[in-house]
N, C-alpha and C positions, 0 to 999 in steps of 0.2 A: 466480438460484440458481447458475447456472454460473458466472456473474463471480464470485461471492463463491468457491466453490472452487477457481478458475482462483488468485483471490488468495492462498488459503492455499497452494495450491501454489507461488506467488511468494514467501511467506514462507520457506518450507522450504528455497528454493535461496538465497534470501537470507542464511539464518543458517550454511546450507552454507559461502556463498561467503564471508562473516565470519569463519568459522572458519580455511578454507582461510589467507584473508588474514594472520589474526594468528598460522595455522603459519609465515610466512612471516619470513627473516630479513630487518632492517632498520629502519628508524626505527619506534621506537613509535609519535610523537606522526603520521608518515605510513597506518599501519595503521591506527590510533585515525579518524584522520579519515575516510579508506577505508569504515571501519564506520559511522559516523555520517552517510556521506551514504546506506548503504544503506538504512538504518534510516528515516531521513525521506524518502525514495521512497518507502519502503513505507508508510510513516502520509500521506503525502499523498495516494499513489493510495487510500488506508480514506476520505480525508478526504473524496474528489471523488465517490467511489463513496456513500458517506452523501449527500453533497447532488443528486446525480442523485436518486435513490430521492425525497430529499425534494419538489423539482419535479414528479417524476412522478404522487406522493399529490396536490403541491396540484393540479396541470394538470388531473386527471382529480375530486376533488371539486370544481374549477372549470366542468367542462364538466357534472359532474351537476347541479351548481347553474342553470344557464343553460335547461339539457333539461325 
């Protein structure tokens, strides 16, 4: 539960620092991508955080299966 708050807190500075980025004067197509790597940080670290959780469910109906 903390990780997942920790993350939406990640989010918030994330879209912060997006924003920030495209007040900024300077190539578009530079800010644009800027944004887009933030973006997919933050869906990867969703993506890694979902498959821990799922390891954890199978590991532990693995070890009730065995008990």
């Amino acid at each position: 539960m903390i990780a997942f708050i920790l993350w939406i807190i990640g989010i918030v500075l994330a879209v912060k620092a997006a924003l920030e980025i495209l007040k900024l004067e300077g190539d578009t197509i530079k800010k644009l991508l800027a944004v887009i790597v933030l973006v997919v940080a933050m869906i990867k670290t969703l993506i890694k955080r979902v498959k821990s959780k799922t390891n954890e469910s199978q590991k532990s109906l693995e070890d009730s299966n065995e008990s």
